[in-house]
C-alpha positions in Angstrom: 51.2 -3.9 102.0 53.4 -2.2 104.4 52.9 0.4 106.4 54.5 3.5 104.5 53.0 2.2 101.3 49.3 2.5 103.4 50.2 6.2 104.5 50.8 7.0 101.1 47.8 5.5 99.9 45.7 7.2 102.8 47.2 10.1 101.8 46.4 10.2 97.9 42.9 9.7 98.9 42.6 12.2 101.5 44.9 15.2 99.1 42.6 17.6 97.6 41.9 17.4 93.3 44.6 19.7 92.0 42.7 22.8 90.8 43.7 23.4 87.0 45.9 27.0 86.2 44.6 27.5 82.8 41.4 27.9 82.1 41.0 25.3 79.2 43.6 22.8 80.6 42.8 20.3 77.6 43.0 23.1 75.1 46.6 24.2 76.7 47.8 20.4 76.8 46.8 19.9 73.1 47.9 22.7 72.2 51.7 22.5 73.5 51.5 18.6 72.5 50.9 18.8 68.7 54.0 21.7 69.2 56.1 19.4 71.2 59.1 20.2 68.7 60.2 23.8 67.6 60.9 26.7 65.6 63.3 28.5 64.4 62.9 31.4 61.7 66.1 33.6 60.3 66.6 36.2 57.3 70.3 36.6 56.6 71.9 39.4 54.3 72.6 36.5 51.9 68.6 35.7 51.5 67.1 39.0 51.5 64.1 37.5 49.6 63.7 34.9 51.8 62.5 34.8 55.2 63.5 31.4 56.3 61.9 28.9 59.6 62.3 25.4 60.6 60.6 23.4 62.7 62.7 20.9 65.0 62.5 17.9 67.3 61.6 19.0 71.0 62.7 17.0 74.0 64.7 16.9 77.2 63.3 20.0 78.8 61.0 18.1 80.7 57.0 19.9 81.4 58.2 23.3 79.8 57.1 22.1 76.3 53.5 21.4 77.8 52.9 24.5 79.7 50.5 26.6 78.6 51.6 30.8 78.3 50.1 32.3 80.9 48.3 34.8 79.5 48.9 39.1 80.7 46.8 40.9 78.4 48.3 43.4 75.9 51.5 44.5 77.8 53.6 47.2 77.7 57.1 46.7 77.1 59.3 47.9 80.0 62.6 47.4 81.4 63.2 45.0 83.9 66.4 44.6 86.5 65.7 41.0 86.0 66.3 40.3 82.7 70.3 39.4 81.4 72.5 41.7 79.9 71.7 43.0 76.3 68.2 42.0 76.7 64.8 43.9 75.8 61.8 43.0 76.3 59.1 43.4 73.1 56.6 41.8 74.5 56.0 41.3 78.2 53.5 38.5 78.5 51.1 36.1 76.4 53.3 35.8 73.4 53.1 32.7 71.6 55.2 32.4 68.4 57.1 34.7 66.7 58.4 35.5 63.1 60.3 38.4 61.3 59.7 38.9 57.4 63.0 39.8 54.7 62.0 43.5 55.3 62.3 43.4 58.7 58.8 43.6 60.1 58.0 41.3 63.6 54.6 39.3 63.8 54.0 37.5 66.9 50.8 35.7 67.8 49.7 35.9 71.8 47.0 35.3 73.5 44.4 37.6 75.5 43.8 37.9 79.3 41.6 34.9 79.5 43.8 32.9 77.1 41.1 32.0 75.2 41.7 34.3 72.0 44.7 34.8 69.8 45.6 37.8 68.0 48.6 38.3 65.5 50.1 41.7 65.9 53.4 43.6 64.1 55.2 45.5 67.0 58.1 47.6 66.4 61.6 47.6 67.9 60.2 48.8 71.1 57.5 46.4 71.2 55.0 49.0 70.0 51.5 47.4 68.3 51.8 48.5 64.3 49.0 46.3 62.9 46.6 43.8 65.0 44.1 41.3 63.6 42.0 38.7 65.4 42.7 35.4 63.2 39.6 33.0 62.7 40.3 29.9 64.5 42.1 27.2 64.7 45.2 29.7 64.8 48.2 29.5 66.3 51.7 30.0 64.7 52.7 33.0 62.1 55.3 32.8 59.6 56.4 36.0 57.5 57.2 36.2 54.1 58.2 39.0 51.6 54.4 39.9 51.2 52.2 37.9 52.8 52.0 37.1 56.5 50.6 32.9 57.5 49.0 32.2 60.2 48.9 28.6 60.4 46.5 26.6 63.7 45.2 23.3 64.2 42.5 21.5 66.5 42.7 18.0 67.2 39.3 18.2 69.2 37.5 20.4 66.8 35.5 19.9 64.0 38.1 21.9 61.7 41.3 19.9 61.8 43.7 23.1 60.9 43.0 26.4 59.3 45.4 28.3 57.1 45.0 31.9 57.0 46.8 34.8 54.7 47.3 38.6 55.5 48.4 41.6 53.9 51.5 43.2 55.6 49.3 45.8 56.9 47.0 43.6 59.0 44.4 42.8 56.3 42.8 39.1 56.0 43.3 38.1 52.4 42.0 34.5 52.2 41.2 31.6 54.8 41.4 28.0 54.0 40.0 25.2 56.1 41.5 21.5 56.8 38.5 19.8 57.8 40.2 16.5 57.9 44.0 17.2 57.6 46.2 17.6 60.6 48.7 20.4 59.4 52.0 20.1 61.7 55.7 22.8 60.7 55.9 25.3 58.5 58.3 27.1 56.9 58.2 30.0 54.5 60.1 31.4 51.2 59.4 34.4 49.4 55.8 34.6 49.4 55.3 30.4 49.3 53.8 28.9 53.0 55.6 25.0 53.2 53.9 22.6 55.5 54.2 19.1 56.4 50.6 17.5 56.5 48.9 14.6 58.0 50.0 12.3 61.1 49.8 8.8 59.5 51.1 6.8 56.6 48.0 7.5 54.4 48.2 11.3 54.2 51.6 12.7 55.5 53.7 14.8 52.3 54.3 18.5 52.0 52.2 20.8 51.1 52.9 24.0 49.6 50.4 26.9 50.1 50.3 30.4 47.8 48.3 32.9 47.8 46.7 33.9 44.2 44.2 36.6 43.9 41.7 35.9 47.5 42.3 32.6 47.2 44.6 29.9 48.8 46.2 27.7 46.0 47.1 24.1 47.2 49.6 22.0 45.9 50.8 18.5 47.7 53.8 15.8 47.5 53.9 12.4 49.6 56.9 11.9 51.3 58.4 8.3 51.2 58.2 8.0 55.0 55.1 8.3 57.7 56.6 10.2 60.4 56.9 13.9 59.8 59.5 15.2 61.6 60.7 18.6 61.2 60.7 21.2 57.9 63.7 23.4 57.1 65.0 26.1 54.3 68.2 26.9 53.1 69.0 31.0 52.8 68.8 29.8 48.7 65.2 29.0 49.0 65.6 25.0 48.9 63.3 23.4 51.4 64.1 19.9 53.1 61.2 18.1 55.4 62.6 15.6 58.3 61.2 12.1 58.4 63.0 11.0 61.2 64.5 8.4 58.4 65.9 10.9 55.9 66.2 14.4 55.2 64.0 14.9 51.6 64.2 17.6 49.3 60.8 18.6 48.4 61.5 20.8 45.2 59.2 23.3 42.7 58.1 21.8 39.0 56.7 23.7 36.5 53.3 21.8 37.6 53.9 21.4 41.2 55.8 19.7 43.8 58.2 16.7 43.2 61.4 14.6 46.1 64.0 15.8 45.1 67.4 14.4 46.9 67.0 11.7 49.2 69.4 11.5 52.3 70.1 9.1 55.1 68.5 10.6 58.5 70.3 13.7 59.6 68.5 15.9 62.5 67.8 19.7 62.1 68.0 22.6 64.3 68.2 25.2 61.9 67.7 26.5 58.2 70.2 29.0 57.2 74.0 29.8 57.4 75.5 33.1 56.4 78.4 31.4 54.9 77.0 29.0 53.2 73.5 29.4 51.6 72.8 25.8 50.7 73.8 24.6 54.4 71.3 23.7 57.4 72.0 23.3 60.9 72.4 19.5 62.2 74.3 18.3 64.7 76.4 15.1 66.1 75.5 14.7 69.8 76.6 17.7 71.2 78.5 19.4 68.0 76.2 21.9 66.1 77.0 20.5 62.1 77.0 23.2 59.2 75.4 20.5 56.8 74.7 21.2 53.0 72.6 17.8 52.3 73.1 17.7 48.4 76.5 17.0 49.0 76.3 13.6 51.1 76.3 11.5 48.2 79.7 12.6 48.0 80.5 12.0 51.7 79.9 12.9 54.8 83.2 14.7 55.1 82.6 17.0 52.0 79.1 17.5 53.5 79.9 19.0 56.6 81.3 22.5 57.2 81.9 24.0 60.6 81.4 21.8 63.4 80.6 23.8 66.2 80.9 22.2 69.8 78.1 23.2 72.4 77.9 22.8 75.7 75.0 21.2 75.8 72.3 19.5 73.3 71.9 21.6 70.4 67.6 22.3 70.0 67.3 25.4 68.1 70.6 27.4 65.8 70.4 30.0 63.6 73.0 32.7 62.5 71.7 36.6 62.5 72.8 39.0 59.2 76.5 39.6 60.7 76.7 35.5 60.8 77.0 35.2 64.3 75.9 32.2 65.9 73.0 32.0 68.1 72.5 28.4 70.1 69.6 27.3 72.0 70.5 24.0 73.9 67.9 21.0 75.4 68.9 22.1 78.7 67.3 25.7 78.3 70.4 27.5 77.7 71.0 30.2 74.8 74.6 30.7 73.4 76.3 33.2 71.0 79.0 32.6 68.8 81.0 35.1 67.1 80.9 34.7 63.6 85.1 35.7 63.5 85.0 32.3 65.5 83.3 29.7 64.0 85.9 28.1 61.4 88.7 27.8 64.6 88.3 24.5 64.9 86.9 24.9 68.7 85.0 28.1 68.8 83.9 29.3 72.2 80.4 30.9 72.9 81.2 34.5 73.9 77.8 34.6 76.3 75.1 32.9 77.2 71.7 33.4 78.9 69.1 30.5 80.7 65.9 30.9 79.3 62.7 30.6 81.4 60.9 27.7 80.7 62.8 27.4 77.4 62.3 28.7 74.2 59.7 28.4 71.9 61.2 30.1 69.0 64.0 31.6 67.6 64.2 34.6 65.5 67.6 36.1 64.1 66.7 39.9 64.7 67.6 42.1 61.2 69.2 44.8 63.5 71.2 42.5 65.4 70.7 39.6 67.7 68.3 37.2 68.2 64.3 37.5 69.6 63.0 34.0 71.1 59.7 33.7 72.9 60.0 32.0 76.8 57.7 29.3 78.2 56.7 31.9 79.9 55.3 33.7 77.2 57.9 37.1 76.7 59.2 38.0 73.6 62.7 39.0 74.3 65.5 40.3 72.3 69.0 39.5 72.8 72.1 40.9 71.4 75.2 40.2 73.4 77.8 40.3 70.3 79.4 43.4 69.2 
């Protein structure tokens, strides 16, 4: 042993234990781990009955996708000389996950001052509280359809493996149903119908779909043909796809249930909607943000892919707000807007761009313009920089 290497050692040893921040540190890890890829939600003018999210791979932004939200209490909203042009804060601190129904109403989830509870709340375009419900636990991310509001959670550690709970849009619980053994992972929602990928191993991982009936929870389930659940997307026509890491799958409505429906070769997504083109999701090719509509690959890739949108950066999270503007969320922690006037040039240029602290968690296209996205750091901001 030399001597540096015995200063170092002497050195560990002697170095006080590192005091944790949060006050549940396994809760927080576990927490941002079984989330350690993203979301996206959108509503378009082309799918005004359809309130559309996606859940995507997350990597590349190093510890921000394990960092617990610190916790502020209930804020409220305020301007700040820190904040980048054409943004507005809705929710100063605590925020967790965010979603905006086809009408146009805003659910987050956040946590309280001791980070221990969650509560979903509506807020307004000023961040002002409209309806506020304390979820039973676990509970975590909300997803808002036409008439019904999710709020999906899960617990590796608990004896309740995931919890699925339904509201009115005013704030009321309707019905509560309980995963004991089933590990529930991305959601998506259309019209009133909750979509989720279940399980984390080869025996029980499919797609379940969720709808409420009456004060109950109706359940309906379809394997998928691989293991590894990767991701869950939904065109602004209503078709969902789930990401296997292998192939994108088509997981379509019977008369009787669920069945596959196409079958692609493995094609990532980073978002579930496109003004243009209501059958399309976002992909992408290494740095170029794809406009893919998946039936069409059995015809080609070529015929399959629309707009290719270059990015400077790693496209994470896309989605395209009612005008069909183009909002960008890159690996590196860098949003990007597109004007929709741009986007079939050939070589569109983003007309601004914002770093987000501690990246984003999700991305909502806002129904008055814009985009809202929640930070590491747990603010709900909005940001509309086109015009």
């Amino acid at each position: 042993m030399t001597d540096l290497e015995q200063l170092l050692r002497d050195a560990l040893q002697e170095a006080p234990p590192v005091a944790p921040a949060s006050p549940d540190p396994v809760a927080a890890v576990t927490r941002r781990v079984r989330r350690v890829r993203l979301s996206v939600a959108a509503v378009t003018a082309a799918a005004a009955a359809v309130a559309v999210a996606v859940v995507v791979p997350f990597a590349g932004t190093g510890s921000s996708g394990e960092q617990k939200v610190q916790p502020l209490g209930t804020p409220t909203p305020s301007a700040s000389s820190t904040l980048p042009a054409d943004t507005t804060t809705l929710w100063a601190g605590g925020a967790d996950w965010a979603s905006i129904s086809p009408t146009g109403a805003r659910w987050l989830t956040y946590f309280d001052k001791g980070g221990q509870v969650l509560s979903l709340a509506q807020v307004d375009s000023a961040g002002r509280v409209v309806h506020e419900a304390k979820p039973p636990a676990p509970a975590g991310e909300v997803y808002a359809g036409s008439s019904v509001v999710w709020v999906v959670g899960s617990d590796q550690g608990g004896n309740i493996l995931s919890r699925v709970s339904a509201y009115s849009t005013s704030g009321q619980l309707v019905a509560t149903k309980t995963f004991p053994t089933t590990l529930l992972s991305f959601a998506v929602v259309t019209g009133d119908d909750l979509f989720v990928q279940t399980g984390d191993d080869a025996g029980n991982n499919g797609v379940a779909r969720l709808r409420l009936h009456g004060n109950a929870i109706d359940e309906t389930d379809v394997a998928l043909p691989d293991h590894q659940g990767n991701g869950i997307a939904v065109t602004a026509n209503g078709a969902v796809w789930a990401d296997t890491e292998k192939h994108l799958v088509e997981v379509q409505a019977t008369a009787t249930g669920l069945r596959v429906g196409h079958i692609t070769d493995a094609w990532s997504l980073h978002g579930g909607d496109d003004a243009k083109n209501p059958d399309a999701l976002w992909s992408a090719d290494g740095s170029r943000l794809i406009e893919l509509t998946p039936r069409l690959l059995s015809s080609g890739v070529s015929v399959a892919e629309g707009d290719r949108i270059p990015v400077p950066g790693t496209p994470q999270l896309a989605t395209t707000d009612a005008a069909g503007n183009l909002y960008v969320l890159t690996k590196e922690g860098t949003l990007y807007a597109f004007a929709a006037a741009t986007l079939s040039s050939g070589g569109p240029a983003p007309v601004a761009s914002v770093d987000v602290d501690g990246g984003a968690v999700v991305l909502v296209a806002d129904p008055s313009g814009g985009v809202d996205y929640v930070t590491g750091g747990g603010q709900l901001l909005r940001w509309d920089p086109v015009r």
